[in-house]
N, C-alpha and C positions, 0 to 999 in steps of 0.2 A: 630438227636440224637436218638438212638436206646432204648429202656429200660434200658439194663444193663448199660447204661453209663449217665445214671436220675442222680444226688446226692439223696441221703436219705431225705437232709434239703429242698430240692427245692418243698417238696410236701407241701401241708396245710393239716396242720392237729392240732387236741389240739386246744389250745388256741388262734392262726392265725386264723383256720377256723372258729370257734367262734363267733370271733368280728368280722370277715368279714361280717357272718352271718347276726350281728347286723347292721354291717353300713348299707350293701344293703337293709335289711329291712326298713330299715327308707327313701330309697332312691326310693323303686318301691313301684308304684300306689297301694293300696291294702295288702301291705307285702310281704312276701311267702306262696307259697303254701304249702312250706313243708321243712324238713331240707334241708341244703345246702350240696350239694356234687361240689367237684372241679377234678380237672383230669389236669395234665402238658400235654398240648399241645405241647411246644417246648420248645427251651431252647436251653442255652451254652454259646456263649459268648456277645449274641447280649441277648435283653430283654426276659425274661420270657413269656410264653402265654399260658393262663390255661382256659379251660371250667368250667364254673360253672353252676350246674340247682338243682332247689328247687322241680326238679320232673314235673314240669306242664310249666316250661321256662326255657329258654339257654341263656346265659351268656358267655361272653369272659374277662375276666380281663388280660392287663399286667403292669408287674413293672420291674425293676431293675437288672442287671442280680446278683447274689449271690456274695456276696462280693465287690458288687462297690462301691469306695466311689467319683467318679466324677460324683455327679449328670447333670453334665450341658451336660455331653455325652450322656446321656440317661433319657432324661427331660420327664417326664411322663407328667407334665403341657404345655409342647409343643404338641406332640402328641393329647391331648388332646383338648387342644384348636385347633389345624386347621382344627381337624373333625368336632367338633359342627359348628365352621363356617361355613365351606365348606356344611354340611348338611343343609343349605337353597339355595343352588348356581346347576347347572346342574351336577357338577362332585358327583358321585356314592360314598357314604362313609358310613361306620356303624352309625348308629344312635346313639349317647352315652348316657350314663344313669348316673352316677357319679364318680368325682375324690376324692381322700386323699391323701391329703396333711402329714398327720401325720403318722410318721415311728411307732409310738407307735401300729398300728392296725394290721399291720402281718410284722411289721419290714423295712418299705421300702412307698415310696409313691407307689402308682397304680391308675388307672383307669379301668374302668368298662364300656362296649361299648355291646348294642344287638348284639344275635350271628348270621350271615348272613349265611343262608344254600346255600354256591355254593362251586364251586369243582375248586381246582389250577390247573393248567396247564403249567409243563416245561419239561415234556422228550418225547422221540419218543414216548414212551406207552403213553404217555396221550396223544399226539397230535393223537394217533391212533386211540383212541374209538373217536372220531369226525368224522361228513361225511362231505366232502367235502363243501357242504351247510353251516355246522356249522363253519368251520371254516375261510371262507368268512363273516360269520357274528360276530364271535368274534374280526378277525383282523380289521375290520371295529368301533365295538363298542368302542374296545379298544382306538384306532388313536381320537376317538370321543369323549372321555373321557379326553384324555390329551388336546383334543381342547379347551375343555369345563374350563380345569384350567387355560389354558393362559388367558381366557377370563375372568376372575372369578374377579369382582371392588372387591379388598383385603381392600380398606379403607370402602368400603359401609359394608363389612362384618365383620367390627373389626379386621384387620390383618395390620392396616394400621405401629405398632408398631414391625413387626413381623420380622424382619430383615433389612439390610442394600442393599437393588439393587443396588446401585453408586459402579460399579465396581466390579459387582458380578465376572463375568467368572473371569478377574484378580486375584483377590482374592483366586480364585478358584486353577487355574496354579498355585501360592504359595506355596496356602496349600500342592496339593500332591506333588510338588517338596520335602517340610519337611519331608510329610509322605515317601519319597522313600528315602530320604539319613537318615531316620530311620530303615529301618526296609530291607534292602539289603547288600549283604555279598561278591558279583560279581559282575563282569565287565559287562552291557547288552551294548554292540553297539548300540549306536545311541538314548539312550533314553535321554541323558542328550542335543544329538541335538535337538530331539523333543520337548521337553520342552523351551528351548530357542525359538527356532520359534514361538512358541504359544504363549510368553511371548511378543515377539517383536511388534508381533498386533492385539492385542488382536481389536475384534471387537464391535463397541458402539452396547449399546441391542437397539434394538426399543421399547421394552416394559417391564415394570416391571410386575411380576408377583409372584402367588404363584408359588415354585418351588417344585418338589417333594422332584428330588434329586436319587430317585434309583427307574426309573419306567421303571418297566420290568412285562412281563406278568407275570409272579409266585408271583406276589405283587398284582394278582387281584383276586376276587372272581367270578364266573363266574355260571350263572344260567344254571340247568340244561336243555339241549331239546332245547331252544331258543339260546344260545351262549352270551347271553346280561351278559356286565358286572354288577353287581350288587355293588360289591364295589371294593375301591380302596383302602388296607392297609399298612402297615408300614412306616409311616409318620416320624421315628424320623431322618433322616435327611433335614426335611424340610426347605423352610425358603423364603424369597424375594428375587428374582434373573431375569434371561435373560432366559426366557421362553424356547430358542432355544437350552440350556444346558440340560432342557430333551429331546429332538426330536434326538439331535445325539445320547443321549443314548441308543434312541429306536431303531435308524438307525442301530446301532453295533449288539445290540440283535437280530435285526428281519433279516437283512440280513449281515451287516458289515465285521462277523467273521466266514460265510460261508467259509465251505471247513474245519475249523479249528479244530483239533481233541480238544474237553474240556469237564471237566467234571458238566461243570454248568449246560449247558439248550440244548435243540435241539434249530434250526433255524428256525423259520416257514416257509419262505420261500422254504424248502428242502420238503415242504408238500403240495398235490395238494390241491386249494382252498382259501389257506391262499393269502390276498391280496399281489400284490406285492409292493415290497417299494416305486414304481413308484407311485402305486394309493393311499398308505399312505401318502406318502409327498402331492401329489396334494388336497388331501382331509383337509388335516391338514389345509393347505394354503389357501384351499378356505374359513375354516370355519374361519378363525384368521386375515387372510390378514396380514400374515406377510410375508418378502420378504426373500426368502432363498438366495440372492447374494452371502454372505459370510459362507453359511453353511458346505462348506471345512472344515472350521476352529472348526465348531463345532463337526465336524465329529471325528478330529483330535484328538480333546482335551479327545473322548470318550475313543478313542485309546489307549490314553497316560494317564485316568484315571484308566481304568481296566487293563492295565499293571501294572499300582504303584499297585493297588491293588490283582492281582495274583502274583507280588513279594514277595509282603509282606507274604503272604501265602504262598509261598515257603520257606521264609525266616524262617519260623515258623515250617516250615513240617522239614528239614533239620537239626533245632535244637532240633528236636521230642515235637513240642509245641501243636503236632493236634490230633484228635484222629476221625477215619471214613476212608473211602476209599477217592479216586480221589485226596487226598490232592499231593501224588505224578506224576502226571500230571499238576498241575497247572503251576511252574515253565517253563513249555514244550510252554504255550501261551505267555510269554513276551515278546519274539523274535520275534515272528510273527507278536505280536498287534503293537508292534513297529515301525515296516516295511511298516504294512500299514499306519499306521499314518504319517510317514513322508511322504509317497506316497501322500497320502494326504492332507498333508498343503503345500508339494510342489507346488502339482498342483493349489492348491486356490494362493498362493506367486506368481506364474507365470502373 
């Protein structure tokens, strides 16, 4: 989101900044250093994310996006909670510092999390300033991190309430089938096959797990000089599910939709150094012991997630619902993601 396309209401200021002032003061060790200053970090239609520093400490707070009134889409209490958990377990997460609960304090609940100093990484120009070195050692970190969450006892860590895994992927095929006979206006070939397939057998998890949900490298914070991830963020579609539901998603990201013209991320793989998917998967595998036999399927279903969701984004761009570059390219990937998809749960059907 550019400047000029901030809202005026979305900043704190008055009376919000204020009592925000107050609450964090009551909540870090010591008080403040000094007044509170905040700054919109991002923003639009997913959660608000704003710096905050008293001058002497960095802060990150998010809440709500403006005007939402389904809290349960954007549960700042969820968020919340699976970082403090996760934050005694090996996977990398912001350290949190306090939640509110009460819309009375700048209108909205929020949460408040230490600000992590590392730098995101999703286009050619950023995969650029990395040398070769670094970025063998980020793809590696990275595959390392997500190992680390399959592995993660969610009951020893209080998450044991945290969702529903009986049936997770299923559930899952539903849901976006919904979200596409929502929010599509054309005919795509062959998605409504794909989705039948995947629905037909769907595959038992071996393990429950925390799930992310949308773990993609620009979801990570990444130390400078070293390539070590430092943390893993945006948690709000988190929840209990089939571990193997992120791995295909990483598969698509890091090599799946090579070759494909988009405007979301570059490929690693198109980068000398970065691991290949070969040594992602094996690595993943050795650290988890789980069996990829049927990992076609989860490959597939990545396929036939990121298409529902670049339709839908076309669906939106078409009715002039978007505002930014690339939104008209999106629509150009569901044919494609499609294609491989079914390619792909063929081959696992066979």
């Amino acid at each position: 989101m550019s400047e000029a396309e901030i809202p005026a209401e979305s900043t704190l200021q008055g009376g919000a900044l204020s009592a925000l002032e107050s609450f964090l003061g009551e909540h870090v060790d010591g008080g403040l250093a000094g007044p509170l200053r905040a700054s919109l970090l991002s923003g639009g239609r997913s959660n608000l994310t704003y710096t905050l520093t008293d001058g002497k400490h960095d802060w990150v707070m998010r809440r709500p996006p403006l005007g939402h009134v389904l809290e349960t889409a954007h549960d700042m209490g969820r968020e919340y909670r699976v970082m403090k958990a996760l934050d005694a377990t090996a996977v990398p997460v912001p350290a949190m510092v306090a939640i509110c609960d009460d819309p009375a304090v700048i209108g909205s609940s929020f949460y408040v999390m230490a600000r992590v100093d590392g730098d995101t990484y999703r286009d050619a120009a950023d995969f650029e300033r990395l040398t070769p070195a670094e970025r063998e050692a980020l793809g590696l970190s990275f595959v390392d991190a997500l190992a680390a969450l399959a592995q993660v006892d969610y009951e020893a860590v209080g998450l044991g309430d945290f969702g529903r895994p009986e049936g997770y992927a299923g559930r899952q095929v539903r849901r976006w089938v919904k979200q596409l006979e929502s929010s599509t206006s054309r005919e795509v070939p062959g998605i409504k096959e794909l989705a039948e397939k995947l629905a037909e057998r769907v595959p038992e998890a071996q393990r429950a797990s925390v799930v992310h949900g949308d773990f993609r490298l620009d979801n990570a914070l990444v130390e400078r000089g070293s390539a070590k991830i430092l943390a893993v963020i945006d948690w709000e579609m988190s929840t209990l599910g089939d571990p193997l539901t992120d791995l295909g998603m990483l598969y698509l990201f890091w090599e799946g939709w090579q070759g494909l013209d988009n405007p979301i991320a570059a490929t690693p793989v198109d980068f000398e150094g970065f691991p290949s998917w070969a040594q992602m998967r094996d690595r993943y595998v050795a650290a988890t012991s789980l069996d990829l036999a049927d990992f076609d399927w989860y490959a597939a279903f990545a396929f036939f997630k990121l298409a529902v969701i670049c339709e839908g984004i076309h669906y939106r761009y078409v009715k002039g619902m978007t505002v930014g570059e690339g939104f008209e390219r999106m629509g150009n990937l569901v044919q494609p993601l499609v294609e491989r998809g079914l390619d792909t749960v063929n081959r696992w059907t066979r």
